[in-house]
C-alpha positions, 0 to 999 in steps of 0.5 A, a space after each residue: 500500500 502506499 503511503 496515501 492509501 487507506 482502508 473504508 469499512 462500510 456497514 453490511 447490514 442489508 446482507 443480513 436483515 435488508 436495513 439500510 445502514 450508511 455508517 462507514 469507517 476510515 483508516 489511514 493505516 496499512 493493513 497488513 494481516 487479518 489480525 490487524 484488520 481485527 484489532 482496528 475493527 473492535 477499536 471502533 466498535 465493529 464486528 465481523 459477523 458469520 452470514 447465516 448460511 456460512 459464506 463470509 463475513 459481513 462487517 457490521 456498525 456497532 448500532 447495527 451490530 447491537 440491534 441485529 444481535 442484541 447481548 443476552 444479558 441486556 435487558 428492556 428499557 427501565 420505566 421511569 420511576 413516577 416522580 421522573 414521569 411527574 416532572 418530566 411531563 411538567 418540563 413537557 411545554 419546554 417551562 423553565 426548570 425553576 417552574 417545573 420544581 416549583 409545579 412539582 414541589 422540589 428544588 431546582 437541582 432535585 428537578 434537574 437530577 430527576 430529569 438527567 436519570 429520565 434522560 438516561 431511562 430513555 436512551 436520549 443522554 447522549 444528545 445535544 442539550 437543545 434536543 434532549 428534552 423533546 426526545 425524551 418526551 416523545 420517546 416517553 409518550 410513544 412508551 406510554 409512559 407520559 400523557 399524549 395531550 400537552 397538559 400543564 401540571 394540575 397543581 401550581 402552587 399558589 406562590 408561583 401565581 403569584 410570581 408570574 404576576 397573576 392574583 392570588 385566590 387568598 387575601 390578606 
């Protein structure tokens, strides 16, 4: 090989259960055996796979490679525990997390930690920040998990109308 030559891995998932998957990886390394091919596919998470009827291999992404054969010991999704279910439908209209305690009757970083462990229940930590709430409440209304009707939480206490500049039902 020469200096400027490289290697291109491209995902063959649609050999095995016709999805079509785009990932490819790149190295710029000369490949001499089938053990250094080995070595630079699991440093990036790839795997060669046996085709069903025994004729080659076929390299698969690691998403790929995880949903054609998922692990034995991996188990379904955790549910949200009810008070993560509570305050991520309150923080569901995009309110800022300071209403969304207040709504709910915690502290702002109790909120805060409610909805990091939503996140990570969901499979949506890994996304940029701007996007993680509303993937987190789609992936939790698609589940079930969270009503479909966009409902502001029923209980807003008094002091928070109050904040917002609305008159209070008490009188002093």
């Amino acid at each position: 090989m020469s200096a400027a030559s490289y290697l291109v891995l491209r995902c063959d998932a649609e050999q095995l259960d016709g999805t079509e998957c785009v990932a490819e990886t790149h190295w710029a390394l000369p490949v001499a055996d089938h053990r250094e091919l080995r070595k630079l596919r699991r440093s990036d998470g790839w795997r060669a796979r046996r085709r069903p009827e025994s004729r080659g291999l076929v390299d698969l992404c690691p998403d790929c490679d995880a949903r054609i054969y998922p692990k034995p010991g991996r188990m379904e999704p955790e549910p949200l525990t009810p008070r993560q279910a509570q305050v991520l439908t309150a923080a569901a209209d995009g309110h800022p997390l300071s209403t969304v305690a207040a709504w709910c009757g915690i502290t702002r970083e109790q909120a805060a930690a409610r909805l990091s462990e939503a996140y990570r229940r969901l499979g949506v930590e890994r996304l940029p920040r701007e996007e993680r709430r509303a993937a987190a409440v789609d992936e939790a209304r698609r589940r079930g998990l969270i009503p479909l009707a966009a409902e502001s939480p029923p209980s807003a206490p008094a002091s928070l109308a109050d904040s917002r500049g609305h008159r209070s039902s008490q009188t002093a």
